[in-house]
N, C-alpha and C positions, 0 to 999 in steps of 0.2 A: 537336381537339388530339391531336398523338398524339406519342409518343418517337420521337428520332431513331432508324432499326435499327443493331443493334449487326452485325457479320461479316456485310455487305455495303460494295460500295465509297463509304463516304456521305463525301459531299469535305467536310469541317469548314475547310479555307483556301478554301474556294469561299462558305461561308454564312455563315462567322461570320472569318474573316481571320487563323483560328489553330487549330493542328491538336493532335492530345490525344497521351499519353504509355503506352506498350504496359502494360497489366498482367503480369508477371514471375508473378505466382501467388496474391500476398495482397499487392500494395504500393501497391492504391487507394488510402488513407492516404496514402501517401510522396507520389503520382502529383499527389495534390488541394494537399499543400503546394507542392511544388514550383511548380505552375500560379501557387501565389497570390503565391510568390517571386519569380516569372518577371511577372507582372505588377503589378510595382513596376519601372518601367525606370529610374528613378537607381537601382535597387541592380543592376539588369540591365547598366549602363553601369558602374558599378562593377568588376562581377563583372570586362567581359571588359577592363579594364584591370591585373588582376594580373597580374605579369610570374611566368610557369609556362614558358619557353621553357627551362628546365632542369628540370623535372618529370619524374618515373618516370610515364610511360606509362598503368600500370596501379594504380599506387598513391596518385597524386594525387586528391586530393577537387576542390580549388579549376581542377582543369586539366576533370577531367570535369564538372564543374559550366559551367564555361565551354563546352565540348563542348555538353552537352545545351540551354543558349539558345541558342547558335549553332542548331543542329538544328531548336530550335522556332520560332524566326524566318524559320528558309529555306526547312525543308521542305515537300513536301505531303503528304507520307503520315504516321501516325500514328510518333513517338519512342522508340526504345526507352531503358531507364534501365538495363541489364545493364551499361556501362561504369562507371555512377558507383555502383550496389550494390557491384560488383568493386572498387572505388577503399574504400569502407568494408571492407573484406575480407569480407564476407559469406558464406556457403555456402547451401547449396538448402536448407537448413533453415530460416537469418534471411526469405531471401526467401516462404518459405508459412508464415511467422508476422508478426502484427500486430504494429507495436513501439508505444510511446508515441510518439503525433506531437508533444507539448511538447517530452518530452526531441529527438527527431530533429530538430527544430527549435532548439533551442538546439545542440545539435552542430555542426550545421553552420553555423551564421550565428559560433559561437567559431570553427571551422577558418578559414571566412573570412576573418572580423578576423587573425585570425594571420598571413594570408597576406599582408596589406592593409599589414600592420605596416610603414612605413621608404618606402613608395611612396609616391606622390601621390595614391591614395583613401584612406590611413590615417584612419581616424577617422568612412568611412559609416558601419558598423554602428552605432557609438554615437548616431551623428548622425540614424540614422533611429528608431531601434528603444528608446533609454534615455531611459527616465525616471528620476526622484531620487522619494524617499519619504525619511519622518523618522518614525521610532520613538520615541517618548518618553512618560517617567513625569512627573508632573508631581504633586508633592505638596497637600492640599488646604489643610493649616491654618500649614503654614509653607513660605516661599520656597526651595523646590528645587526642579528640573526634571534629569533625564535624558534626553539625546536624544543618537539616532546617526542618522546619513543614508547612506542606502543605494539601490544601484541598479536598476533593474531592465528587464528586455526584456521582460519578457510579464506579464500578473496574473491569477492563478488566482481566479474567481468561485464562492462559495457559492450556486446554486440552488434547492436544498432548501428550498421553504417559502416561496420568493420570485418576484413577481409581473414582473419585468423588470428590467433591466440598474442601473437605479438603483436599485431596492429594496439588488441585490447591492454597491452600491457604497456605499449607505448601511450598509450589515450591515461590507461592509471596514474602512472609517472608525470604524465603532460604539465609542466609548469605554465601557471594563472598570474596575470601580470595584476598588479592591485595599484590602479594610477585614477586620474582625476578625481570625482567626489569617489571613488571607492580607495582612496590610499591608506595605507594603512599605520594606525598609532603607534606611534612606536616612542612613544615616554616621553622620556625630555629631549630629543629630536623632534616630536609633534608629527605631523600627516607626515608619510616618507612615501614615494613610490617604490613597489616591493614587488619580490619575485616568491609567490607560495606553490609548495608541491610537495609529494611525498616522496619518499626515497626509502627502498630496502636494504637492512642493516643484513640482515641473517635471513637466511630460508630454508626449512624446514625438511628432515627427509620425506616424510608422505608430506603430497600438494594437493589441497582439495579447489579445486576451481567451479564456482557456481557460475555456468551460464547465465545471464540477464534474459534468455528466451521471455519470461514474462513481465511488462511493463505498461503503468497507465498509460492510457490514450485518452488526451483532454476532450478531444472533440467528441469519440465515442463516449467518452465518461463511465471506462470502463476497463479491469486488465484485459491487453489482449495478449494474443501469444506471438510473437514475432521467427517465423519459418525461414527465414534469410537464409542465404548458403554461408559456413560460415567454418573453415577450416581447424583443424589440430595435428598436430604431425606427433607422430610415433617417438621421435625424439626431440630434446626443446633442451636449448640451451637459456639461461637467464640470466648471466655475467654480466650484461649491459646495465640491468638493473639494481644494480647492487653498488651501494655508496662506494664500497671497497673489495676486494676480492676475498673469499673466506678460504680457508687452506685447501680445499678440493675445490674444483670445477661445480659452477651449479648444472649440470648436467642433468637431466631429466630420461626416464622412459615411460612412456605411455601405461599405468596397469590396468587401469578399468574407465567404462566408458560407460554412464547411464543415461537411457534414451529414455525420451516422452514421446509415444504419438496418441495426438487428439487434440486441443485445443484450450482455450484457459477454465473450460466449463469442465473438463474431465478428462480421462485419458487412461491409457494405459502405462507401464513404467516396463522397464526388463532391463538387466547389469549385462554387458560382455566383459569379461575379464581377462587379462594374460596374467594366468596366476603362476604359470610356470618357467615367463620367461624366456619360452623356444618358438614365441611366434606364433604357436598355437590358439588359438582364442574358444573359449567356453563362452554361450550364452545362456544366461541364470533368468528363465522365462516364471515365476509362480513354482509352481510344483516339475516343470520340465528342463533338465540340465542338458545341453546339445553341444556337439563341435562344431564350428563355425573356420571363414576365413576372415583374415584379417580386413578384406575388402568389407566382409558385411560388418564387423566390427565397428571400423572407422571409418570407410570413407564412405560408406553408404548411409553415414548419420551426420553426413555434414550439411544436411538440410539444401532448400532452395530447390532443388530438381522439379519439375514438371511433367506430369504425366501427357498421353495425348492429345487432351480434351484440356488442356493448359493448366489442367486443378494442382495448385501448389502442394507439396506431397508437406505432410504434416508430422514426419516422426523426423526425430532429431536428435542431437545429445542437448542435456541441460547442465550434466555437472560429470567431470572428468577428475579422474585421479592420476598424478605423476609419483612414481618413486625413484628419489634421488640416484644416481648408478652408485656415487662412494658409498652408499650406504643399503643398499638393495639386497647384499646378500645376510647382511644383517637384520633386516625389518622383511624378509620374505622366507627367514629358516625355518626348516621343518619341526612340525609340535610332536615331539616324541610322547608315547604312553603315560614315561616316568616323569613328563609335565606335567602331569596332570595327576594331583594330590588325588592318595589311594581314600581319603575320606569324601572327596567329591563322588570317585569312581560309585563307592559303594553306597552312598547316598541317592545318585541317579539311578544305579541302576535296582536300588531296591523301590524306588519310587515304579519303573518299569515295570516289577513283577506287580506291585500294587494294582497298577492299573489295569495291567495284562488280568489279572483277577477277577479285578469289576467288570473287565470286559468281559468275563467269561459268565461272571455272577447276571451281568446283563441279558447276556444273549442265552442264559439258561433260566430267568428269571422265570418264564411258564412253566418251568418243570416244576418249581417249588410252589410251596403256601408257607405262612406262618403262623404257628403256634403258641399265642400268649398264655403264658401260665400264672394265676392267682392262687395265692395261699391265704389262708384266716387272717396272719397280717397286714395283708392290704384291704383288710375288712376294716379294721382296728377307729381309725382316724376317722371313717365316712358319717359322716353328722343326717343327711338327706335319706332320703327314700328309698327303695332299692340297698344291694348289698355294697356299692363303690360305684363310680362314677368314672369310666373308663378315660373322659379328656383328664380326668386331675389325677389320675394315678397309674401307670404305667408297668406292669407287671413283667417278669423276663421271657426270655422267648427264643425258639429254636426255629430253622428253617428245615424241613421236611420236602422229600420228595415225594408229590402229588400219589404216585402208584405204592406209597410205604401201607402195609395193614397195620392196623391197629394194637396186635400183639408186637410188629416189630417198634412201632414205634411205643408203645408200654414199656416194653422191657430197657427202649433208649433212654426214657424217659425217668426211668429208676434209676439207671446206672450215672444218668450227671446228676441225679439231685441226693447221691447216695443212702437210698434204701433198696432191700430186695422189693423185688417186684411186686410180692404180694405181699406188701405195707403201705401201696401206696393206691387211689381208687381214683379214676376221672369222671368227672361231671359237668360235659360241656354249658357253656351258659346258652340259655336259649330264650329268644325274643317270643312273648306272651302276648293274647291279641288282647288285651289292657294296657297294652306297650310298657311290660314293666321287664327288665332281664333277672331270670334266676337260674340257680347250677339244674340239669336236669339229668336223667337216665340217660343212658345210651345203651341203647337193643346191640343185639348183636353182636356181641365185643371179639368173640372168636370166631368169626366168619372170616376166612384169611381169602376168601373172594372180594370182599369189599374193603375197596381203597379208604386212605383216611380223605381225601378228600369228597367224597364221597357220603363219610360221615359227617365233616364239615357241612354237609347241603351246598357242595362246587363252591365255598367261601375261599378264598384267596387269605383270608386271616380266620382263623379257630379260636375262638376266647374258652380257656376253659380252666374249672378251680379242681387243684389237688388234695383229695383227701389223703393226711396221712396219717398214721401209728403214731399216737401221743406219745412224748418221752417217757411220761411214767405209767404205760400203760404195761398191765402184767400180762398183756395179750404177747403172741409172737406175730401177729399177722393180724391185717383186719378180717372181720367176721364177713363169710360171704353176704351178697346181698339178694334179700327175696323181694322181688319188683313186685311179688302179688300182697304182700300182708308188712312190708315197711315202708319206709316215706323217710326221705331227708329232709329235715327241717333246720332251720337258723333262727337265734335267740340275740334280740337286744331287750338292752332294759336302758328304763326312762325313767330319769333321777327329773323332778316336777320342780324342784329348788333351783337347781344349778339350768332348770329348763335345758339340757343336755339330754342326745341319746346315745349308745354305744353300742357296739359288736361284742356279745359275750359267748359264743362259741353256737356249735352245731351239733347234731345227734342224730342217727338213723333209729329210729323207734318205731315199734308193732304197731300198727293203726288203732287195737284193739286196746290200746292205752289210754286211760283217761288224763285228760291234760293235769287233773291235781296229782298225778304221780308223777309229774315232772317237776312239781313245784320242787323240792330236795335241788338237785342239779341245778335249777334256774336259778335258785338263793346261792350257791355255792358258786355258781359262776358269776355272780352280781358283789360277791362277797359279804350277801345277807345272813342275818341271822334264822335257823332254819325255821323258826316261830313265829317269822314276820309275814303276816297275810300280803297276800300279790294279787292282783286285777292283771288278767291277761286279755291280748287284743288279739286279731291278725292282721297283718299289713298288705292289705288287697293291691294297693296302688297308693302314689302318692296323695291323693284327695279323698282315700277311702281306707278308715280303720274300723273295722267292728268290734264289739268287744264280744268275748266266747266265756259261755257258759264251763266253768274248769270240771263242771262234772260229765260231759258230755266225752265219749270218746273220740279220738281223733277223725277216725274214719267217720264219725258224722258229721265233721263239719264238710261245707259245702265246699263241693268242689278242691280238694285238698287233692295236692301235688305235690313231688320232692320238690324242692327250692323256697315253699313257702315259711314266711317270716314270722316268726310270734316273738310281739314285744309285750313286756310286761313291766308291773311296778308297784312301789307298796302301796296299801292300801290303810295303814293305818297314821298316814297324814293328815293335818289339819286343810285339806285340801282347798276349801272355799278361801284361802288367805293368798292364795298363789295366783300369777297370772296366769299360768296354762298349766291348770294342776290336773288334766288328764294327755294320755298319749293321743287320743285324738283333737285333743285343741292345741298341741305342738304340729302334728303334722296338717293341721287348718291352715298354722300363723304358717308355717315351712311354704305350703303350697301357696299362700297368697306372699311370700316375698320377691321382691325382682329387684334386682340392682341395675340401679340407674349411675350414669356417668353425668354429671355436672361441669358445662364448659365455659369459659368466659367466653362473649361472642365478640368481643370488643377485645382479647388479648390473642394475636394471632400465634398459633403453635400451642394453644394450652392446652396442657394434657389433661384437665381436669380433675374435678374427686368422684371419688364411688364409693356409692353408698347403700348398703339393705335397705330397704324399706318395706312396708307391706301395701301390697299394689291398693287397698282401699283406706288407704291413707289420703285426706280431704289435704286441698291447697292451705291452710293456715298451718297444718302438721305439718308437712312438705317442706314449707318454707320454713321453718322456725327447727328442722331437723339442718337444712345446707345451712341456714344464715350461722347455727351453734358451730359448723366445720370451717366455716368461712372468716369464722371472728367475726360479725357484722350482724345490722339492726336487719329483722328479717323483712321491718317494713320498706326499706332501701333496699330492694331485692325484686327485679322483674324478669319473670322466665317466659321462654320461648319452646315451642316443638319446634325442632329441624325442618327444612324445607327443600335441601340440597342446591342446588341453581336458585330458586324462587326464594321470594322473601319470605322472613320465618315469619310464625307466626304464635303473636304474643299470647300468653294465657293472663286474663286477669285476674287482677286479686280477688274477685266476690266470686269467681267463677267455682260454680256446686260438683264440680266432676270429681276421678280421684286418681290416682299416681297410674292406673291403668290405664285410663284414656286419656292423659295425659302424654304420654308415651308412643302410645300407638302402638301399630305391628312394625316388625322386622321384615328386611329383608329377605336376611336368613339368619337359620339358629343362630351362628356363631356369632353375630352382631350383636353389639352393645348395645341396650337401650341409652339414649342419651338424649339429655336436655339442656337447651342453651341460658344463659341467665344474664342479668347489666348489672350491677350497680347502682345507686340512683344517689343522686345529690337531695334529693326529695323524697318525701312519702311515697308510697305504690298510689295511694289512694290518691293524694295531690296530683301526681304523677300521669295519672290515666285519663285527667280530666284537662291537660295540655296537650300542647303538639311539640314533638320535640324537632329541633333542627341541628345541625352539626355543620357550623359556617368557621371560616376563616378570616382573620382582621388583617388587612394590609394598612401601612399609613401612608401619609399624600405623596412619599419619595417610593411607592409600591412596592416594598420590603413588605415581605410575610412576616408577621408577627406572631402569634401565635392562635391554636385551632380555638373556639368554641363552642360551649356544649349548651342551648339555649333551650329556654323552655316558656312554653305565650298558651296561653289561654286559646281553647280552640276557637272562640266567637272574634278574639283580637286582629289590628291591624300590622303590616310592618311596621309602623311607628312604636306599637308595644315589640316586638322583636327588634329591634336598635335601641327601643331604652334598655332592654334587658341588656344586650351587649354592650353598651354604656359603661352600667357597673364596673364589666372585666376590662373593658383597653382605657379608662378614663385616665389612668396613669403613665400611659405610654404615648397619648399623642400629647408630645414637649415641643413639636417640632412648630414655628414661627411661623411657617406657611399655610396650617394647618388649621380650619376654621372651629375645628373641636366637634362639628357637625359630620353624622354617619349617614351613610346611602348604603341599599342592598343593590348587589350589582348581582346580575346572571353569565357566567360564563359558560361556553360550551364550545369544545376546539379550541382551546386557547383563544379565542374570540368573546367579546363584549356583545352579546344577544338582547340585553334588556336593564335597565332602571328602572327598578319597581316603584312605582309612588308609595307613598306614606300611606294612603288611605286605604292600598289594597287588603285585602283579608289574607288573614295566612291560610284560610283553606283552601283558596288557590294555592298555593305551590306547593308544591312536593318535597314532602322528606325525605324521601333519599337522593336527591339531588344535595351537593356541598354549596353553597351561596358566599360570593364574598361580600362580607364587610367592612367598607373603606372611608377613611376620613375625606371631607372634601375638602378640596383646596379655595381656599380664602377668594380667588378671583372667579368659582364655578359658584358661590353660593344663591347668586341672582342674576339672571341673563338677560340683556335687553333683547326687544321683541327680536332685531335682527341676526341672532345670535344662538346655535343649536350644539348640540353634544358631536361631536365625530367621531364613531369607535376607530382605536387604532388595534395591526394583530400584527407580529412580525412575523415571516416565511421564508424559508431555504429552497427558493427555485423557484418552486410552482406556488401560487398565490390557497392551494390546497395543503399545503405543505408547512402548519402552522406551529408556531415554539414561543414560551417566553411566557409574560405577563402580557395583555394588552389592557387596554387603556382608554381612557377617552379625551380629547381636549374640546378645546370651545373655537368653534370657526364663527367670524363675521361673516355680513352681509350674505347672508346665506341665500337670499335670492338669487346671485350670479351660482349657486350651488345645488349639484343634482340630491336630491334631501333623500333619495332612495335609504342610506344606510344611515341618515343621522339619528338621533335619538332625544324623542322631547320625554318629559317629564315633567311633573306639577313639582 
């Protein structure tokens, strides 16, 4: 004899006609019910009759549950259960921890029924799974009886101390006498002694029986697992327990048996099943389906045995399934094909090819790159530097195999965007050492030696802009291109009014062209009038525009490249009226803006505002740009740089810096600048010359009343912080006991640490500690000499183990008293 191996390819639809379900990390448990779910085929027929054809994908319980028997019925390789954990919403943490298989079990067989509700399976669950039970007091010396009838799907067995499944069902049943001080009310007869116990009405074809293997232990103070020997027999009769007899025999056969070995810390799970009936027993291990005897089955999980060395053997059954015999071939018939609706078929198993695909897209992912494609339109909308800004604008894109040349992929390249080939021109974008990207040449274009990846420079993504044949161009084709005496060039124009800049198109021109013979086209694409004088710049980088001489030829200016940018604009504005009435004090203001995110540090979850600003923008600007967003006086207004863990740290209001340093650096790029900000009940100015605290008022019956937000002069005593909080609780302590008079109390642990005197200074204590402030009670106001504070703190076990409000009272003659923990006070 030996075990199936586990991570080798052992074919379980080859040996036993049913293949096992992947363990996730800790969900053998989940793995073993499932199996035993799964081989109940009326509920398996059930299942794939709920209509889910409108189900969320990924949040359906009753659609992945159908998913996974479909799976386990068709497949041959081992199940995985990642879609129906995902469907329970689960995280990597539920899946490596063990849950209750009862409670999981009743979870899901409710979501079921719910789903079942109003369709034509409405009413399996109950029909397999519910029994009735009847609760009742039944009085001894006079005629009254109490009874409720109640349902139930599964019945939790007592073990402990019991020899097999009837002992525990005789201990269920056990009648409880209810006499002396416990006799029980029984109305207008008054105290009666009474006979209480439960009694089964009905029982169920499938019988889920939860072992009690795990229960507290007082003295350990702890679940432990209980290993007892503790029998089941193959057939179980239950006619004893049944109020009355139901039209068939309660008859029983054994069909599944799910074992634990390990202990209450952990363990493993594995299902045996007789799913067919002939004696034969399958055991359903994770991913490994085996034939078994019925010895190892069942009697070798009846616990208790002892190995050599006397170590009590630890695997066992915890929960057993009976199927009725009258009703067994009913609740165990075979799931035919044409069970299973041809829109689920085709829905599963297009989902298969799906994946089969990505599997394949996966594991050939190194063969390809991809190629994002820009056209002039995704110029159109780009307000900043450069031609578009590849995080805000997304262009389309093909995947390519790494070994494709560059004619094969040109000519692929025409035929999806529908033009001939030579209408359409590429110009990879290329990263410039000013760190600016623009479209450039590409050598080489018919060397059918060199890969496109290759031409990429081994990039895994390709960005590059297509030129194509304007629609009203009376050309048939574009003009070849001469790399030695043209240059591609791109045109915005800067409207100084609207302080807006725009994409007005692009041109391959002679270098030998002087830039005033492009003025025509530039007015024409701006939709100027041709007579309007233009000021033209180049757009070197974002922090750098020059402005060019238009009588100079292209080929003189410095350093000129295809891809380079010439923006231009009129010139016959009243320009000194404007706030950025050239293109180079738009892209000054451009390059000094940064958006800042603004968070309340005091509203937890807030997602803030953001806002442009220009990074040398001084604190009075700053504030009085949020305070305008905020609805709010900007002088009530105190901001914070972030600190993450550590305390932030506040910016004051005379403070000479500007939104730059303000800020700080990032982490990384894609981080948000952001700044924290309060509130204020007060001036900033007032405000800064305080110490703020954040205490809470209990009154003398030590009910929490509510938080305060206090604010004392930095030179002042506690005496000025209690008058301050004066003001706020003066009308909440009503209570008679109460001498109207406040203390600061220190707590820490739930413990009473300290009574601050009146006279101390608040620059001793700390603000970010909470401090309670509490009424005193009328009998603490003056203590005779013999007579000292006692902190109290209540505790669960260990005198470490602190909860509650604590407290102080007044002890006498405190000399008979160890004063270690008392507490004076002036």
């Amino acid at each position: 004899m030996a075990d199936p191996p586990h991570g080798i390819q052992w074919d379980s639809r080859k040996h036993t006609g049913y293949v096992g379900l992947k363990n996730q990390g800790a969900t053998c448990y989940m793995n073993s019910l499932l199996q035993t779910l799964y081989c109940l085929p009326k509920l398996r027929k059930a299942v794939y009759q709920m209509p889910t054809e409108s189900d969320d994908q990924n949040k359906s319980v009753p659609l992945a549950l159908q998913r996974l028997f479909y799976e386990l019925q068709h497949s041959d390789k081992p199940v995985s259960t990642k879609k129906l954990t995902k469907s329970f919403g689960w995280d990597t943490m539920d899946i490596f921890m063990q849950h209750d298989i009862q409670e999981l079990c009743r979870v899901l067989l409710d979501n079921i029924e719910s789903k079942m509700k109003n369709t034509v399976v409405e009413g399996t669950i109950p029909g397999l799974f519910e029994g009735k039970m009847e609760s009742y007091i039944r009085c001894t010396h006079v005629d009254y009886e109490s009874a409720r009838v109640e349902t139930f799907f599964d019945i939790q067995l007592n073990i402990k101390g019991k020899k097999d499944v009837h002992a525990s069902f005789m201990d269920y049943v056990a009648v409880e006498t209810l006499d002396g001080e416990n006799k029980y009310d029984a109305g207008e007869y008054a105290l009666q002694e009474a006979k209480k116990g439960v009694i089964f009405l009905k029982l169920p074809p499938v019988l889920h029986l939860h072992l009690m293997r795990f229960q507290y232990d007082p003295i350990m103070d702890t679940n432990t697992k209980i290993n007892d020997r503790y029998e089941f027999p193959e057939h179980l009769n239950l006619d004893r327990f049944l109020k009355k007899p139901e039209e068939t025999p309660a008859n029983y056969t054994l069909h599944a048996v799910l074992v634990h070995s390990g202990d209450n810390f952990g363990g493993h799970y594995v299902a045996y099943l007789n799913s067919k009936r002939d004696g034969n027993w399958l055991k359903f291990d994770d991913d490994i389906v085996s034939k078994c005897s019925a010895r190892d089955a069942v009697d070798q999980n009846f616990g208790g045995s002892e190995d050599s060395l006397g170590i009590r053997n630890c695997t066992n059954a915890y929960m057993l399934v009976y199927a009725r015999e009258s009703c067994i071939d009913e609740v165990l018939q075979d799931v035919r094909e044409e069970d299973i609706s041809q829109e689920l078929v085709k829905k599963f198993d297009a989902e298969k090819r799906l994946e089969q695909q990505r599997r394949k897209e996966r594991n050939e992912a190194h063969l390809y790159m991809t190629v994002e494609i820009y056209q002039e339109d995704d110029f159109q909308a780009h307000q900043r530097a450069d031609l578009i800004d590849f995080d805000d604008v997304k262009g389309g894109y093909i995947k390519c195999l790494k070994i494709t040349t560059f004619p094969e992929f040109h000519q692929s390249l025409a035929t999806m965007m529908g033009y001939p080939s030579e209408c359409i021109r590429v110009w990879p974008f290329e990263k410039r050492s000013n760190n600016t990207t623009r479209p450039g040449y590409l050598e080489k274009l018919d060397d059918s030696k060199i890969t496109l990846f290759q031409h990429a420079e081994q990039r895994n993504v390709w960005r590059i802009f297509v030129e194509t044949l304007p629609a009203d161009s009376k050309l048939e084709c574009l003009k070849p291109y001469n790399f030695q005496q043209e240059v591609l060039l791109f045109f915005k124009y800067y409207n100084p009014t609207t302080r807006s800049i725009s994409y007005v198109g692009h041109s391959v021109e002679n270098i030998e062209t002087k830039f005033r013979d492009l003025f025509p086209g530039m007015s024409k694409a701006a939709s100027l009038h041709p007579d309007v004088p233009l000021l033209i710049f180049e757009e070197i980088k974002a922090n750098m525009v020059e402005k060019i001489d238009p009588d100079i030829k292209i080929g003189q200016l410095d350093e000129f490249r295809d891809g380079d940018i010439i923006c231009f604009q009129r010139a016959d504005l009243h320009l000194e009226r404007l706030q950025l009435p050239m293109v180079p004090d738009y892209f000054r203001e451009l390059y000094n803006r940064i958006v800042v995110t603004f968070i309340d540090k005091n509203l937890p979850g807030d997602t803030g505002v953001t806002l442009t600003l220009n990074q040398r923008m001084t604190y009075p600007i700053m504030a009085k740009e949020v305070a305008s967003i905020l609805g709010t006086d900007m002088y009530h207004l105190q901001f914070f740089k972030p600190q993450g863990s550590h305390q932030d740290i506040p910016i004051r209001c005379n403070s000479e810096g500007s939104v730059r340093e303000f800020v700080g650096t990032r982490h990384r790029y894609e981080d948000p600048y952001i700044l924290l900000y309060q509130r204020l009940s007060i001036p900033i100015q007032e405000f800064e010359n305080k110490k703020y605290f954040r205490c809470y008022f209990i009154n003398d019956r030590l009910r929490e009343e509510k938080e305060l937000d206090l604010y004392v002069e930095k030179n002042g005593t506690v005496l000025d912080l209690l008058a301050e909080a004066y003001k706020d609780v003066e009308t909440v302590m009503t209570s008679e006991s109460g001498s109207r008079i406040l203390r600061l109390v220190e707590v820490l642990g739930h413990r009473v640490v300290e009574i601050h005197s009146y006279d101390k200074p608040v620059s001793e204590l700390h603000t970010q500690k909470m401090y309670r402030i509490e009424e005193v009670r009328k009998e603490e106001v003056e203590l005779d000499e013999d007579e000292a504070f006692l902190p109290i703190a209540h505790f669960h076990k260990a005198p470490g183990n602190t909860f509650g409000t604590p407290f102080v009272i007044v002890v006498k003659n405190v000399s008979i008293f160890s004063l270690s923990n008392a507490l004076s006070v002036t």
